[in-house]
C-alpha positions as CSV (number, residue, x, y, z in Angstrom):
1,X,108.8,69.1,44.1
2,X,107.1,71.9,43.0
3,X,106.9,75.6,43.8
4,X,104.0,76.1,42.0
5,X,104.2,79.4,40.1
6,X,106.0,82.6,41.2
7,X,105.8,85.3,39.2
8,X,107.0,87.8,41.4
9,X,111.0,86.5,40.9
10,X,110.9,88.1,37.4
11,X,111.2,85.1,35.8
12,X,108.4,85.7,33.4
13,X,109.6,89.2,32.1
14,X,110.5,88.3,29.0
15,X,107.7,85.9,28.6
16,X,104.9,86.2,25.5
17,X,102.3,88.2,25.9
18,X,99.4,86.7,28.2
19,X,101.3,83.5,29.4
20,X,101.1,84.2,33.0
21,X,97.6,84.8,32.7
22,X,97.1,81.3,31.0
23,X,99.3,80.0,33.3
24,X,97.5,81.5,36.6
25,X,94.1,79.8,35.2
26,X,95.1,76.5,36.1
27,X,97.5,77.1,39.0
28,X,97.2,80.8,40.8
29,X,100.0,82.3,41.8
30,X,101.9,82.5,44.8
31,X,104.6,84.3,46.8
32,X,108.4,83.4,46.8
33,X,107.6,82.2,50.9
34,X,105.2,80.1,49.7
35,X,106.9,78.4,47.2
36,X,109.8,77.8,48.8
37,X,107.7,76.6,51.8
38,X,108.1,73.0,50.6
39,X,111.5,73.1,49.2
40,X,112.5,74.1,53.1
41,X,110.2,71.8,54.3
42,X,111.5,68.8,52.2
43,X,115.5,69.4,53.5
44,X,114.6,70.3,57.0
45,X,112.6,67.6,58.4
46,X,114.3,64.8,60.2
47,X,111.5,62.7,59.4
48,X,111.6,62.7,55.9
49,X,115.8,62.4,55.4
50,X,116.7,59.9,53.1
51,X,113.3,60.2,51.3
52,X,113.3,59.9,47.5
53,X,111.7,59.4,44.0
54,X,108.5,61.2,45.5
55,X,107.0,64.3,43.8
56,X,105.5,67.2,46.5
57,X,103.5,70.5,46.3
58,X,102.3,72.4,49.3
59,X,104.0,69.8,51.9
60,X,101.7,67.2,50.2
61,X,102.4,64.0,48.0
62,X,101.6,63.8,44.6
63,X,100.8,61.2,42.1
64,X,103.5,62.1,39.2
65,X,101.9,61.4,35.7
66,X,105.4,62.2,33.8
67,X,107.8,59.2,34.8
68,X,109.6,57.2,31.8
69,X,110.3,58.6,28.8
70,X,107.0,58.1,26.6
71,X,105.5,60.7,29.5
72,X,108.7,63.0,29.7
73,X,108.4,63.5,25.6
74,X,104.6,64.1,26.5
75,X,105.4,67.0,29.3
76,X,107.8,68.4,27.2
77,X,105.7,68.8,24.0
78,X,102.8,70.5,26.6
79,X,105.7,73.5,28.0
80,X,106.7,73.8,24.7
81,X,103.0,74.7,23.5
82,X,102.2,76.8,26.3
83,X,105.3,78.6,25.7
84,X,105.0,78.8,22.2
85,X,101.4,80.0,21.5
């Protein structure tokens, strides 16, 4: 799962300049409540115990693009360049 992205927890202090705003185009930003929303959500619920190898954002399933190696290289090499320009 995802908490989408927080950047109220700090966690970008030390970031490059202008990296949350690149990273806010494609996502927004949201609170600490709201990101941990699902996180809660996802260990909480009776309903969904035992549930895994499922991707979630905002109490909703997702389609994940990045499973198997060949796609993990391919996520990595895209953090890396938003991190690194």
């Amino acid at each position: 799962m995802t908490p989408g992205l927080i950047t109220e927890t700090g966690l970008y202090r030390n970031a490059a300049p202008g990296l949350v705003d690149r990273l806010t185009q494609f996502s927004g930003g949201r609170s600490s409540a709201m990101g941990a929303d699902t996180a809660v959500w996802l260990a909480s619920d009776p309903q969904l115990a035992g549930m895994t190898d499922k991707f979630f954002e905002e109490r909703l399933e997702l389609a994940c693009d990045f499973r198997g190696v060949q796609n993990e290289e391919k996520l990595w090499r895209i953090c890396e360049s938003l991190v690194n320009n």
